[in-house]
C-alpha positions in Angstrom: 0.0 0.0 0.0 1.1 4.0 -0.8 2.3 5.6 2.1 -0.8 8.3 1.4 -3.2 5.3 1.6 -2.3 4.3 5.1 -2.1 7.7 6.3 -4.8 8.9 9.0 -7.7 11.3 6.7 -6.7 14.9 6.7 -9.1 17.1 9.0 -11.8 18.8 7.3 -10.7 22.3 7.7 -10.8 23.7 4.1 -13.6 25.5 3.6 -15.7 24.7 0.8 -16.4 27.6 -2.1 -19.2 28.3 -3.6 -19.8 28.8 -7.3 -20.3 32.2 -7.0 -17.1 32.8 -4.4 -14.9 30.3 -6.7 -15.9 32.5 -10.0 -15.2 35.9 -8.2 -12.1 34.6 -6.9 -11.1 33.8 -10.8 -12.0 37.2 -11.7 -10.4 38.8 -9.2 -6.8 36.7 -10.1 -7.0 37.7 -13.6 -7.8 41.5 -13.1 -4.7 41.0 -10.5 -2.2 39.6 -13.1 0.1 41.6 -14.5 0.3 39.1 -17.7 -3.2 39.5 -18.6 -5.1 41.8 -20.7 -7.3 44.2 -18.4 -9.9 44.7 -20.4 -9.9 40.9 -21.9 -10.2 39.8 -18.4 -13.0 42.3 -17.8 -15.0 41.1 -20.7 -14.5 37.4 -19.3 -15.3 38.5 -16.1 -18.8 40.2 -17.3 -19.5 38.0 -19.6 -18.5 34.5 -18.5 -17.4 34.2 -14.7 -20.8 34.4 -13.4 -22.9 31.6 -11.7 -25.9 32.2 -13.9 -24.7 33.8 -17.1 -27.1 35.6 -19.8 -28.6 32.9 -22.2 -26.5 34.6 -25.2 -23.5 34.5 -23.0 -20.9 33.6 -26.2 -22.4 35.8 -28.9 -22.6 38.3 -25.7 -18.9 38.2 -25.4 -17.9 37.4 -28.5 -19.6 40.7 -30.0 -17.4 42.6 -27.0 -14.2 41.2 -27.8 -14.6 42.0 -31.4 -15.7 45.9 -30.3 -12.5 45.5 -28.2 -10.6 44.3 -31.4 -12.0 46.5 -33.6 -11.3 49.6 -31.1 -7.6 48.2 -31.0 -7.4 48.3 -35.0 -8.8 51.4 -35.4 -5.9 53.0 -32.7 -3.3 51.2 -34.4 -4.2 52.8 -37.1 -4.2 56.1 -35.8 -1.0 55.8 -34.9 0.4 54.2 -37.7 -1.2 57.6 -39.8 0.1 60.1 -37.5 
């Protein structure tokens, strides 16, 4: 037998998260990163981390990251112009 298997059980102290406390938690990792886009994780966090998302949750957020992209293009361009 594994040493882990013969071990006594492990006390119950973790607590256990809720859906809504698990997603937050997510959410609040991403907009806390340094390595991820802020206002990517923002459109995840409105659109997709939520315990009971909108019934057009991917065309939802799929039509905001494509305003996102297209805003993105359009500044690029600016500055490539000017």
């Amino acid at each position: 037998m594994d040493e882990d298997e013969t071990a006594a059980p492990k006390e119950a102290t973790d607590v256990l998260e809720t859906p809504d406390a698990f997603l937050t938690g997510v959410a609040a990792a991403l907009n806390a990163s340094g390595d991820v886009d802020a206002d990517l994780a923002a459109i995840l966090t409105d659109h997709l981390l939520t315990v009971m998302p909108h019934e057009n949750v991917i065309a939802n957020a799929k039509a905001a990251i494509l305003k996102l992209a297209a805003e993105r293009a359009a500044t690029a361009e600016e500055a490539a112009d000017g």
